[in-house]
C-alpha positions, -999 to +999 in steps of 0.1 A: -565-434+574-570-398+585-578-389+551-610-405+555-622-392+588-610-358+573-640-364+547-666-374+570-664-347+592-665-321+569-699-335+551-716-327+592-697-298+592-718-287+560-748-300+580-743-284+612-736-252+596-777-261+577-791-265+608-775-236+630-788-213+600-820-231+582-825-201+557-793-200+551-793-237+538-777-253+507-814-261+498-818-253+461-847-228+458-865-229+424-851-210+394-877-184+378-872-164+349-862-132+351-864-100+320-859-120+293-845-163+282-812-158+292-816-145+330-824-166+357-826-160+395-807-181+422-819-172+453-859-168+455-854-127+479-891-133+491-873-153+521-842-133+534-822-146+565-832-130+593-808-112+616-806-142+641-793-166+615-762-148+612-760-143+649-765-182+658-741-190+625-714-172+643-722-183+675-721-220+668-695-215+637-663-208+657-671-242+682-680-266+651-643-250+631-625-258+663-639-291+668-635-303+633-598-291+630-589-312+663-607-343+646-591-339+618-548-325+627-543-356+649-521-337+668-503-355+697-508-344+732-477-326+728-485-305+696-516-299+708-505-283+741-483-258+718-508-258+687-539-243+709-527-211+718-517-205+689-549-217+669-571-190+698-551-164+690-554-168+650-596-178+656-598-148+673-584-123+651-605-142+618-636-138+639-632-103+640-628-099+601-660-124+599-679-104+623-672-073+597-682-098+566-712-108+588-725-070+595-714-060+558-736-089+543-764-083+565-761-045+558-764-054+517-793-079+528-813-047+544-805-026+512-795-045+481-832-035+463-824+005+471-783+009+466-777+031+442-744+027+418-721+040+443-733+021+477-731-009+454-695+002+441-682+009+483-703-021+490-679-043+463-646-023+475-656-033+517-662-071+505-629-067+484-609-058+515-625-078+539-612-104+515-580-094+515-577-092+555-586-125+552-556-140+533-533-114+552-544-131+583-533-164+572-499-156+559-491-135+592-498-170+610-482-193+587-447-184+608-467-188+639-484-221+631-451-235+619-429-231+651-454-254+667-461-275+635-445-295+606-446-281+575-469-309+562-493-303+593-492-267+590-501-274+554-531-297+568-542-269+588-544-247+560-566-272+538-588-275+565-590-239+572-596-234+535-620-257+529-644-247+562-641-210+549-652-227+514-684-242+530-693-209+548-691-188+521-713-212+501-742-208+529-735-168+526-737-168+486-774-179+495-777-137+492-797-125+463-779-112+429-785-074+434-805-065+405-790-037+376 
């Protein structure tokens, strides 16, 4: 039974994400021809995001994550009162590393037609260890998430978690292909 409700809240999470950031949306811009048959654009750069996209996708992200993961955990009022605190703390500390991935995307959004070879090769190593923060988070708080959780639900959690950080990096990979 939950599996199902699982599935229809993520396809509004998908769409509340498209509407708190239109130009940000999954909408498929046309594909143009670029130097030559066998190089083709995916993201039309004569419509970048605007700063306040980003802004109103955080805003509005970290309310939408928690209220799908308490649709979908089914936690009972006594899990829930130990699973909270524990789910702030960890929301917190990821919205820090987002707010770097955030800045970092929007500061390649602002130069990605100018970098030379080395501000695109820092640019690569700050994404690359934003990344990693990422997945260092979640296995400090797979301890913490499991004195207050089954193994099975802190598993759930994870899936969720996963697949929530799946759709938002699928509206941020709207960015254009920086161009050799």
């Amino acid at each position: 039974m939950r599996r199902k409700s699982t599935m229809l809240l993520f396809i509004p999470g998908i769409m509340l994400i498209s509407l708190a950031s239109p130009s940000l949306s999954m909408a498929q811009e046309p594909v143009r021809q670029l130097n030559g048959p066998s190089r083709i654009a995916v993201f039309d750069d004569s419509q970048l995001p605007p700063s306040q996209d980003f802004e109103m996708l955080k805003k509005d992200l970290r309310s939408q994550k928690k209220q799908i993961v308490a649709a979908n955990m089914d936690l009972t009022d006594a899990e829930a009162e130990k699973f909270w605190p524990v789910y702030d703390r960890y929301a917190t500390e990821q919205a820090k590393i987002y707010d770097i991935k955030l800045a970092l995307i929007g500061q390649y959004l602002d130069n990605y037609k100018a970098m030379t070879g080395d501000d695109a090769e820092n640019y690569i190593r700050r994404r690359a260890k934003m990344e990693q923060d990422v997945m260092a988070l979640r296995l400090t708080y797979v301890p913490e998430f499991r004195k207050v959780l089954s193994g099975r639900e802190t598993a759930l959690f994870y899936q969720i978690e996963w697949r929530l950080d799946l759709m938002i990096n699928l509206q941020l990979a709207q960015a254009p292909l920086i161009n050799p």
